[in-house]
C-alpha positions as CSV (number, residue, x, y, z in Angstrom):
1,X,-1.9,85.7,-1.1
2,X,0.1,84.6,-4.0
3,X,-0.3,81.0,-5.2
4,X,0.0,78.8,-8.1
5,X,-0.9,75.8,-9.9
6,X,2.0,73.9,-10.2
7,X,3.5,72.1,-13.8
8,X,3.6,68.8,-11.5
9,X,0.2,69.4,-10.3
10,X,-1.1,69.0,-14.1
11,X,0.8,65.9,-15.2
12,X,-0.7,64.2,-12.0
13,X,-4.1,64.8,-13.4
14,X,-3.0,63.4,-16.5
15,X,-2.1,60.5,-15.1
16,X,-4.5,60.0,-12.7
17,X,-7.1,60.7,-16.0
18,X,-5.2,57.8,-17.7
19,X,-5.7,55.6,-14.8
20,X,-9.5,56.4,-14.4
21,X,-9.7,55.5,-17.9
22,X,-7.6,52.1,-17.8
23,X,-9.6,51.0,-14.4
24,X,-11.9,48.1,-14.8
25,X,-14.6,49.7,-12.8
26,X,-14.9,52.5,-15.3
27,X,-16.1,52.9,-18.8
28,X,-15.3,56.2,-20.8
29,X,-16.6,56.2,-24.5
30,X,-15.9,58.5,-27.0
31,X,-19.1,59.4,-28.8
32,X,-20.7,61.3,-31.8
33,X,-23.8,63.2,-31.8
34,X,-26.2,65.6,-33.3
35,X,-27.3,64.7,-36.9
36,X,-29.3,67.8,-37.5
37,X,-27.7,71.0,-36.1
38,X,-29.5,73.4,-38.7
39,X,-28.3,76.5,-39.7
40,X,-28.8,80.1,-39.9
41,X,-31.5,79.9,-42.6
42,X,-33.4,76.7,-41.0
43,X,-32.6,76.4,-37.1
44,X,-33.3,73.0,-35.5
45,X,-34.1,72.1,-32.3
46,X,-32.9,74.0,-28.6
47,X,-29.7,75.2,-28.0
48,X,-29.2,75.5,-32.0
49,X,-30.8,78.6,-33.0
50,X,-27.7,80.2,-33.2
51,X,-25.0,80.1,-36.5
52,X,-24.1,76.8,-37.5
53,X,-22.9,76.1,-40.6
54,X,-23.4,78.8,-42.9
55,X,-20.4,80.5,-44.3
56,X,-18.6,82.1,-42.9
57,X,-20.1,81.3,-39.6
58,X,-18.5,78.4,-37.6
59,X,-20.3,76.2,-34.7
60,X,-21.6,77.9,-31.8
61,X,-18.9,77.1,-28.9
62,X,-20.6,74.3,-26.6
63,X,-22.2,75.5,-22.7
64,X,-21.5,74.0,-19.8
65,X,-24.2,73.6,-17.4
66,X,-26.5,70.6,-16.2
67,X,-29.2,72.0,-18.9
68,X,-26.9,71.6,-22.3
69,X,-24.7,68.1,-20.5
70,X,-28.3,66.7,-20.5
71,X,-29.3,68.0,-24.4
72,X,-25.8,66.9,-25.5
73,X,-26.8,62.8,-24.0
74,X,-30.1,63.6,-25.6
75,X,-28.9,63.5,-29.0
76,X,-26.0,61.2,-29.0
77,X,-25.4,58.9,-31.7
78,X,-23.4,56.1,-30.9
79,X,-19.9,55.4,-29.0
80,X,-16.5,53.7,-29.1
81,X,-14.7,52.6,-25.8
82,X,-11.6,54.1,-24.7
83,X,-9.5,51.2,-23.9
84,X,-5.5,51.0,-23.1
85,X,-4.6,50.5,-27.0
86,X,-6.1,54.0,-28.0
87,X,-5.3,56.4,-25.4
88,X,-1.4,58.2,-24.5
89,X,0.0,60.8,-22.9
90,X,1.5,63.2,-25.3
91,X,4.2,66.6,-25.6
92,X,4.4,69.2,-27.9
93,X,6.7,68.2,-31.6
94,X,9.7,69.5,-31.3
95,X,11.2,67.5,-34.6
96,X,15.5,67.5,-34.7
97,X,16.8,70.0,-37.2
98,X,20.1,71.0,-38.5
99,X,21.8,74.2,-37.7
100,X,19.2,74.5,-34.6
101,X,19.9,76.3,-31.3
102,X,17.8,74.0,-28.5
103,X,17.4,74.8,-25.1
104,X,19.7,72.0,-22.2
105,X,17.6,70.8,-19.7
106,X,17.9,72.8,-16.5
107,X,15.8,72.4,-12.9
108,X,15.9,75.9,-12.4
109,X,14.3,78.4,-15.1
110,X,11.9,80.7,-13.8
111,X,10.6,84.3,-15.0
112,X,13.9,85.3,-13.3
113,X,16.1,82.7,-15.0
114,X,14.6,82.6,-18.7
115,X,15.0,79.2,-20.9
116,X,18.4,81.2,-23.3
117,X,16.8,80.4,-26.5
118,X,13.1,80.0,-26.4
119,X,13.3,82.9,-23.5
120,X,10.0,81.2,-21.7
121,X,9.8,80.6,-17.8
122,X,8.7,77.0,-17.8
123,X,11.5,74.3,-18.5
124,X,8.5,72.7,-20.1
125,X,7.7,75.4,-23.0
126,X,11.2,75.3,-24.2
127,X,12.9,72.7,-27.1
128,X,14.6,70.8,-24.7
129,X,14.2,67.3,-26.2
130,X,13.6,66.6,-29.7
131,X,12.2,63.4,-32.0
132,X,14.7,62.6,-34.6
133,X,14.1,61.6,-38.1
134,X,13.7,57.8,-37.4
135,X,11.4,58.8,-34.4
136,X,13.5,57.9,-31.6
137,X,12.9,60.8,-28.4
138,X,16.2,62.8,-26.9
139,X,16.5,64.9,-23.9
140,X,19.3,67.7,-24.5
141,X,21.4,67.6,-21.6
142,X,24.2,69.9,-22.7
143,X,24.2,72.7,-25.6
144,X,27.7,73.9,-25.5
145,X,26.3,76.6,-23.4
146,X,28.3,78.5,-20.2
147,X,28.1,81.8,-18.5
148,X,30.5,82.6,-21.4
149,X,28.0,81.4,-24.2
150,X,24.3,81.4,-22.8
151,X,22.4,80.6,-26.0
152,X,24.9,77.7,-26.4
153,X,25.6,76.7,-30.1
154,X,23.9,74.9,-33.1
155,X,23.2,71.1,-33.2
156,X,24.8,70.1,-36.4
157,X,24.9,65.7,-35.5
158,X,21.2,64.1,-35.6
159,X,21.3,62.2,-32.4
160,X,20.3,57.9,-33.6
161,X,22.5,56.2,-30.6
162,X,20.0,54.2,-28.3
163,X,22.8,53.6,-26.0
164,X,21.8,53.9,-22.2
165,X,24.8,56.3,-21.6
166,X,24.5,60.4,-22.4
167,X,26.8,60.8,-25.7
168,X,27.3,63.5,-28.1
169,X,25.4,62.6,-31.3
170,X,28.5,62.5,-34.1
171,X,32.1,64.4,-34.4
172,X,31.1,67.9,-35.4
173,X,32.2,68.8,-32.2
174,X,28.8,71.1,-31.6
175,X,28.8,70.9,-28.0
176,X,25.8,69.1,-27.8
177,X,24.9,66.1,-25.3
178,X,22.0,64.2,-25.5
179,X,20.3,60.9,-23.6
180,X,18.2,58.5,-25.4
181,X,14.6,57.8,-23.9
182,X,12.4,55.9,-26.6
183,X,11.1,55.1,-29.7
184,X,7.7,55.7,-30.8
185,X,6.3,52.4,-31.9
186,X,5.0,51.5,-35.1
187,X,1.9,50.9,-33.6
188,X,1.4,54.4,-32.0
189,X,2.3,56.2,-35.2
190,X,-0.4,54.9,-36.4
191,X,-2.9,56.1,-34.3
192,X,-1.6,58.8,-32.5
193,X,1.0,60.8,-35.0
194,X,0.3,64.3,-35.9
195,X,1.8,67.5,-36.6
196,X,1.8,68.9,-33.2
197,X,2.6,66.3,-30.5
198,X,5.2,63.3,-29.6
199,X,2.9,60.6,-28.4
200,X,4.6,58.8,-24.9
201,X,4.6,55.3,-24.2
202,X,2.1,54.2,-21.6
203,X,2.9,52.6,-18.0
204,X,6.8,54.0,-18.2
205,X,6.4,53.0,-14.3
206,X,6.0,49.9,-14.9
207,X,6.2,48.3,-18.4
208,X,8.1,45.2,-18.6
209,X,9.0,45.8,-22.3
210,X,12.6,45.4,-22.7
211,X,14.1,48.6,-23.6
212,X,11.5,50.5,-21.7
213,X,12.7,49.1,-18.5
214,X,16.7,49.2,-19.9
215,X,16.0,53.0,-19.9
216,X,13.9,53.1,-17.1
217,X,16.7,50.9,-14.4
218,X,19.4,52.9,-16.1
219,X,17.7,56.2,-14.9
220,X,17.4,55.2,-11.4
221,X,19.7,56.3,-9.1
222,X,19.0,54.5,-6.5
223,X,20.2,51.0,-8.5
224,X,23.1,52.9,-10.1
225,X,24.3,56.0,-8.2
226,X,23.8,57.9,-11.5
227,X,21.9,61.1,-11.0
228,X,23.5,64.0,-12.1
229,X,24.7,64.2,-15.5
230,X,26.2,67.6,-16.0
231,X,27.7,70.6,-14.3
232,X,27.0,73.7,-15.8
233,X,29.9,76.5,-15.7
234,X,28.0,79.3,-14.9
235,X,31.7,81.7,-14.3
236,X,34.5,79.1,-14.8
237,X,36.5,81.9,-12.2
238,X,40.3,81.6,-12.1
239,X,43.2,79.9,-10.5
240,X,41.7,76.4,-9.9
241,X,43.3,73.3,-10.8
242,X,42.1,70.5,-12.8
243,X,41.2,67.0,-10.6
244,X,38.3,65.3,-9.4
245,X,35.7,67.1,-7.0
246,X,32.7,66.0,-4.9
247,X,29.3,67.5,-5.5
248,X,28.0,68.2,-1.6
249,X,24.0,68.6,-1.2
250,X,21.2,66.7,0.0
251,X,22.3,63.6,-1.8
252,X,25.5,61.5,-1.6
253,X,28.2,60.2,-4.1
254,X,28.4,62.9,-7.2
255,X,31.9,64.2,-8.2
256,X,32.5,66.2,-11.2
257,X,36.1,66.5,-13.2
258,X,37.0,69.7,-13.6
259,X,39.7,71.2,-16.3
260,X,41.3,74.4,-16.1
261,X,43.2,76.8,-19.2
262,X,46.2,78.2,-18.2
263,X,45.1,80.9,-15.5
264,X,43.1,78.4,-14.0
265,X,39.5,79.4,-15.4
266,X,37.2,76.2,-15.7
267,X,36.7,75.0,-19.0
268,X,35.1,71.8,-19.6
269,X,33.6,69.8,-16.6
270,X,32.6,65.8,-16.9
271,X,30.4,64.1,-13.9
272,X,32.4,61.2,-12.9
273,X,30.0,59.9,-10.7
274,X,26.6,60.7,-10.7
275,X,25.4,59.9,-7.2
276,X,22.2,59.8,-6.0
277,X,19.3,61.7,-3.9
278,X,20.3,65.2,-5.0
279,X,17.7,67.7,-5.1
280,X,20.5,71.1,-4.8
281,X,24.0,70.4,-4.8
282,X,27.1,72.7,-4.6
283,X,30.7,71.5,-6.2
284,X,33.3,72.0,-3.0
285,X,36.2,73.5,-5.4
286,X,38.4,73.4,-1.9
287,X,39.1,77.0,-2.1
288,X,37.2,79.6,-0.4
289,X,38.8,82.9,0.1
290,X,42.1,81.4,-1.5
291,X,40.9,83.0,-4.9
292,X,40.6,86.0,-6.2
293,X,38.1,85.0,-8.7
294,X,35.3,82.8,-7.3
295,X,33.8,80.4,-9.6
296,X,30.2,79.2,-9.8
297,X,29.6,75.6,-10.8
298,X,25.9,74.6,-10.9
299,X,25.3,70.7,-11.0
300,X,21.8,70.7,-13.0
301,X,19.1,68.1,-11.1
302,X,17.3,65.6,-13.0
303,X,13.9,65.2,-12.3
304,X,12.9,62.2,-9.4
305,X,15.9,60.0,-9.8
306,X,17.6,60.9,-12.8
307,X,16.9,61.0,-16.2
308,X,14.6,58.3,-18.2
309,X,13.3,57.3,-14.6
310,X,10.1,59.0,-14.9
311,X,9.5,60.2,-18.4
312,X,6.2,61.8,-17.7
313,X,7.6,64.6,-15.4
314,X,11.1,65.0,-17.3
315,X,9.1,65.6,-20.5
316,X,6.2,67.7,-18.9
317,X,3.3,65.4,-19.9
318,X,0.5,67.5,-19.4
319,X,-1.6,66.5,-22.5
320,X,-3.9,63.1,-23.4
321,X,-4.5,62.2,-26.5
322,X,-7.6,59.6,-27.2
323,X,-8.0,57.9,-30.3
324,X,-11.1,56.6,-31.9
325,X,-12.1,54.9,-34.9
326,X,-15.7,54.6,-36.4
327,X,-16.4,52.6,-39.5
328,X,-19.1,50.1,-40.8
329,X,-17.6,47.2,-38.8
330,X,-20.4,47.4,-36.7
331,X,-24.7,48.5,-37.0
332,X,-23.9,51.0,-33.9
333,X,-22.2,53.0,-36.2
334,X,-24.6,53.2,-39.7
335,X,-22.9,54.5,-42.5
336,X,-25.6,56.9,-43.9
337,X,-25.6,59.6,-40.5
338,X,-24.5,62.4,-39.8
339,X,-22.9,64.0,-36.9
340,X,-21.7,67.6,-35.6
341,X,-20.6,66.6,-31.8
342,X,-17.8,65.0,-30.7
343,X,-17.7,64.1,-26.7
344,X,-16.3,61.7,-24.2
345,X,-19.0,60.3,-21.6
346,X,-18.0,58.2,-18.3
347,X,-19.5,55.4,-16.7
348,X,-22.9,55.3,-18.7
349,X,-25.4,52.8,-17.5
350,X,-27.0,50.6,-19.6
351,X,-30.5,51.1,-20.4
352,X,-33.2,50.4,-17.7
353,X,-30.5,49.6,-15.3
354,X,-28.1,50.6,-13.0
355,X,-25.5,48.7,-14.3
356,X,-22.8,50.4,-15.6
357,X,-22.3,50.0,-19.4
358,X,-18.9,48.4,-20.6
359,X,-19.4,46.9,-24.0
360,X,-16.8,48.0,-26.7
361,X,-19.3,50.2,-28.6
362,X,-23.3,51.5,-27.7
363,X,-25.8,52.7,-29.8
364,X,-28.0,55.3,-28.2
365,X,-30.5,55.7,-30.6
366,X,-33.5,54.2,-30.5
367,X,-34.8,51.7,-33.3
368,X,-38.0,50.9,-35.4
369,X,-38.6,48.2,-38.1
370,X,-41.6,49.4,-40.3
371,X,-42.7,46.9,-42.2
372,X,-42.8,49.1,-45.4
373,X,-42.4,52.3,-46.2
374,X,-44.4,54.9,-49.2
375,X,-41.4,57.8,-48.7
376,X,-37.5,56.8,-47.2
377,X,-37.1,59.2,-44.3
378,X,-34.0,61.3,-44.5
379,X,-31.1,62.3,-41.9
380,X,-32.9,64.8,-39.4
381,X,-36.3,64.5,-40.5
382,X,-38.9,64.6,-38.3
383,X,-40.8,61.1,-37.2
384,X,-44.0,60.7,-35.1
385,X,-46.7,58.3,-34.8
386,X,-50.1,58.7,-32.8
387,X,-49.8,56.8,-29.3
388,X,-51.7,56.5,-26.3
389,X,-51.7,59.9,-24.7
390,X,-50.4,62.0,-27.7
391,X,-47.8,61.8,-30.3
392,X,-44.7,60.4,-30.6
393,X,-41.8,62.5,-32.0
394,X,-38.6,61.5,-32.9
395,X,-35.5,62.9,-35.5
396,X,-33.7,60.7,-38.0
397,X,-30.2,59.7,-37.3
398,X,-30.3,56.4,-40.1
399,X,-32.5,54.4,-42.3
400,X,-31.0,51.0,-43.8
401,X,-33.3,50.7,-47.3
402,X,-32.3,47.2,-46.7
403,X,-32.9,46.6,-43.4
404,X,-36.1,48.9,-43.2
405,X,-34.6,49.8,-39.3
406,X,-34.9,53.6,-38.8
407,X,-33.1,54.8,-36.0
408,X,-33.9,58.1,-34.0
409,X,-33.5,60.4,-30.7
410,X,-35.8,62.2,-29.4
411,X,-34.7,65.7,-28.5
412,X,-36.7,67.8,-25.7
413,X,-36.9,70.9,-29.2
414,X,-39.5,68.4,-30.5
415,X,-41.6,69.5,-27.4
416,X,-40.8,73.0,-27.0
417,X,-43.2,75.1,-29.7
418,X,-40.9,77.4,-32.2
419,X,-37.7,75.9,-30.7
420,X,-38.3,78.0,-27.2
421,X,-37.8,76.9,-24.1
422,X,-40.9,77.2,-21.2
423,X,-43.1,79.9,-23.3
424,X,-46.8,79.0,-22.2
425,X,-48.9,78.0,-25.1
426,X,-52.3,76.2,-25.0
427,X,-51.4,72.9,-26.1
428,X,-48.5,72.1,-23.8
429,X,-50.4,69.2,-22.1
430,X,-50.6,67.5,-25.5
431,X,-47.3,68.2,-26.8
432,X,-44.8,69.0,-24.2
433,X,-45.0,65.2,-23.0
434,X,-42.1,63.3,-23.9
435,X,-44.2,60.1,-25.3
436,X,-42.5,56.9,-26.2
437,X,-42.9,55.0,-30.0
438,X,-45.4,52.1,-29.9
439,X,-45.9,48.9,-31.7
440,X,-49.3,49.5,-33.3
441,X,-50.7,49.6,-36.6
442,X,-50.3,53.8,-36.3
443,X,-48.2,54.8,-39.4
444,X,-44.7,56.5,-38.7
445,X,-45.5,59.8,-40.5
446,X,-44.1,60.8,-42.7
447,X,-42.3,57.6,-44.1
448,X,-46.0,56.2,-44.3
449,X,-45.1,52.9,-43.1
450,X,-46.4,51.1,-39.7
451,X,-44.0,49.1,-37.3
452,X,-43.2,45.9,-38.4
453,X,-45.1,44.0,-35.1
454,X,-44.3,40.5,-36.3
455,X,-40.8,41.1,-36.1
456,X,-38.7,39.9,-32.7
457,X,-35.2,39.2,-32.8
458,X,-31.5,40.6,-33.3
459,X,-30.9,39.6,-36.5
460,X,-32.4,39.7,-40.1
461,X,-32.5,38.1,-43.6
462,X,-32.3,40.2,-46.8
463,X,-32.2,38.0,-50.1
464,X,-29.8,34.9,-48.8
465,X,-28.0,36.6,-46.7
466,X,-28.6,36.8,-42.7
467,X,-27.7,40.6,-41.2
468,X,-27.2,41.7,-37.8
469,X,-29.0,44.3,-36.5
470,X,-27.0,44.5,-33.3
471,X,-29.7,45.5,-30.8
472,X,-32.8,43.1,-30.0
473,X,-35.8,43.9,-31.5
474,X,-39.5,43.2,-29.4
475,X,-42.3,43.5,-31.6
476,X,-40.7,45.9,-34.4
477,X,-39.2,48.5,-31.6
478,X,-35.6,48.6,-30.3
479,X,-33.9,50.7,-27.0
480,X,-30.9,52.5,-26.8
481,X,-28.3,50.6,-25.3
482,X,-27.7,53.2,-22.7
483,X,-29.7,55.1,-20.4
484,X,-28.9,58.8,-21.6
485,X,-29.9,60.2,-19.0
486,X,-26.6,58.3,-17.1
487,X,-23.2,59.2,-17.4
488,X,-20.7,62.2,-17.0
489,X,-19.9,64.1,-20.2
490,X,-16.2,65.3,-19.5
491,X,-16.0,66.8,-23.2
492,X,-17.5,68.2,-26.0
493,X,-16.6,70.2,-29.5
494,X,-19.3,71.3,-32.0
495,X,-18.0,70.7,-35.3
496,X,-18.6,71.6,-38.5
497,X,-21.7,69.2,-40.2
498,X,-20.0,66.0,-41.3
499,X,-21.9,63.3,-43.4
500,X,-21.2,59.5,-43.7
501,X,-21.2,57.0,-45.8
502,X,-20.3,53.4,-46.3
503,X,-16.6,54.0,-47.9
504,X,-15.0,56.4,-45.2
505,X,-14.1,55.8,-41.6
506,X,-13.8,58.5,-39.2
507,X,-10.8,58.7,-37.2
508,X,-10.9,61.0,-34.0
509,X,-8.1,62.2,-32.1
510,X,-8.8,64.1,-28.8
511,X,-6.4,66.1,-26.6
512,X,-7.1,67.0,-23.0
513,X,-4.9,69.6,-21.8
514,X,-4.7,69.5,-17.9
């Protein structure tokens, strides 16, 4: 049996992502993670025994299964909630040029009916809008194209008008029709620009922002019985006569203007009235059998109401971008780490707790104060201490010099002998136990320095100055703020080693292709 997965199918799980996302009872947070991937030379820890970051080798691509979604929580670093400012739905670039040929938006291309220019099967593959110079977003509604002229010709006038009303774009005459939708805000530039993608406004449906909802009203037919736009003349036939005709369908209230040359071939057509609730329509030219020389007039459909009504589906909005930000604003995020995963985790729980976590940002790493040290631990080093039962093990994500806080994960490779997985070996029963840090007068080896016992609190002084520490200390030991071993991770990319410090920020743009 023949089936598909249809375009519309896709932009509804866009926007039903967006909407898990922007409900209250969720929390999605993008996050960084592993500080010490290794290499091919000096392999660290499970699931990283294979190339890394040796040239000309590139990061192993991440696995999917219940096994690695559990390692990839394990070794999290810290996260940044996804909020409504920092996630949008966006579309391919396609950036207005002179001289160009771009595709007119049609309801009917298939692998039968090719888009003329970009000769693709999907209305949403070909240029049929563009983003103009001052980043204002055009749908093409007529090329200059016919059954005469399929490619249509070049656009020579960059369309600026923000008028509610298709127009032509200047006086060259180039056939070309276009309708205004929006402009990208300052705002969203910002954050979501790039070289690929036209970032969309969110909550089209329903934003009350001014000239959202001007283009949104002006789109619905229902309000303004203005649907269809354009007829296309697909064979203008011969021995017609110019006046007004209707457009007969499904819906009610379209007539199209027709003029004829000489011999009474259709030339030009212009939609007097646009109607409304058309999903097929057929002009009634008055004149079957009476010619000798059918023509075929084909009134093209906007998508839903009509065009600018629902922006998502006109434009094919298939893709999410998410945008996150991490700097030294806050101690979740220490400057001096390093990270080689980027991921998105949903509804977290905070630590001991079945809570769901929703603060802005988390730290999963766990923390120790030591009280002094003999040698500063680096990024990915190794950490243990003697505890009751065995050793504690941990791997350096950050130490503040300052502060004396080291932070740490423990990943299950610290328990597995020679980075294997379930090899029998005789001292499995004491060093296969996962064995929590203590706050004892046992040295954290190899820094050489014991935890810092005296110490309670959330906040610090160094010299005259009083620092946060952002996580509450009992007794020189701090938890992650999250239960790792909570929460859905919905993405992941292993990157290329990338190191920190205090005068960068790191700003990460994600897209989700549904």
């Amino acid at each position: 049996m023949a089936a598909i997965v249809t375009d519309q199918f896709r932009i509804a799980n866009a926007n039903n992502f967006i909407d898990s996302v922007l409900n209250s009872n969720n929390s999605y947070y993008v996050f960084l993670g592993l500080s010490n991937p290794g290499s091919v030379n000096n392999p660290i820890g499970f699931g990283r025994t294979t190339y890394w970051d040796d040239s000309p080798s590139v990061p192993p691509n991440p696995i999917d299964n219940q096994q690695y979604l559990s390692h990839y929580r394990d070794t999290m670093l810290f996260g940044n909630k996804i909020t409504s400012s920092n996630i949008r739905r966006v579309i391919r670039k396609v950036t207005w040029t002179a001289n160009t040929r771009y595709d007119m938006y049609r309801h009917d291309y298939s692998s039968l009916n090719l888009t003329p220019n970009a000769k693709t099967a999907r209305l949403y593959d070909s240029n049929y809008y563009v983003m103009n110079s001052d980043f204002k977003v055009y749908v093409c509604i007529s090329n200059g194209s016919s059954g005469d002229n399929l490619l249509g010709t070049t656009s020579k006038d960059e369309p600026t008008f923000t008028d509610l009303e298709v127009s032509a774009a200047g006086n060259s005459g180039d056939g070309y029709i276009w309708k205004y939708l929006f402009t990208i805000s300052p705002s969203d530039i910002v954050k979501f620009d790039s070289t690929e993608y036209i970032v969309l406004p969110n909550d089209w449906e329903t934003s009350t922002d001014f000239q959202i909802q001007n283009i949104r009203e002006s789109g619905d037919s229902s309000i303004n019985n203005n649907q269809i736009k354009t007829v296309y003349i697909e064979d203008g036939g011969s021995s017609y006569t110019s006046k007004i005709y209707d457009i007969i369908g499904d819906g009610v209230g379209a007539q199209v203007s027709i003029e004829c040359d000489s011999t009474g071939k259709i030339v030009n057509t212009t939609v007097v009235s646009g109607g409304s609730g058309y999903t097929y329509g057929i002009v009634d030219l008055e004149s079957f059998g009476t010619v000798s020389s059918p023509a075929k007039l084909i009134p093209i459909i906007p998508p839903s109401r009509g065009h600018g009504y629902d922006i998502y589906s006109e434009l094919g909005a298939d893709r999410v971008l998410v945008y996150s930000r991490f700097d030294d604003s806050t101690k979740d995020f220490p400057s001096d780490t390093k990270f080689a995963q980027v991921g998105i985790i949903k509804n977290p729980q905070k630590y001991s707790s079945s809570s769901i976590y929703s603060n802005n940002t988390y730290t999963s790493l766990g923390s120790i104060k030591v009280s002094s040290v003999t040698s500063n631990p680096a990024v990915g080093d190794e950490i243990s201490q003697v505890v009751t039962g065995g050793t504690a093990k941990g791997y350096v994500a950050s130490y503040d010099i300052e502060t004396k806080v080291i932070k740490y994960y423990q990943d299950r490779s610290l328990y597995f002998a020679n980075n294997q997985n379930q090899i029998d070996r005789n001292d499995v029963s004491s060093k296969g136990k996962v064995l929590n840090f203590e706050s004892s007068s046992e040295d954290i080896l190899p820094v050489g320095g014991s935890v810092d016992i005296g110490y309670s609190g959330i906040t610090t002084t160094i010299g005259s100055k009083q620092v946060s520490l952002n996580v509450t200390f009992n007794q020189g030991l701090a938890n992650p703020e999250i239960n790792k071993s909570t929460g859905d991770v919905i993405y992941i990319d292993n990157r290329s080693l990338i190191t920190r410090d205090s005068r960068q920020k790191e700003d990460v743009k994600i897209i989700l292709e549904f």
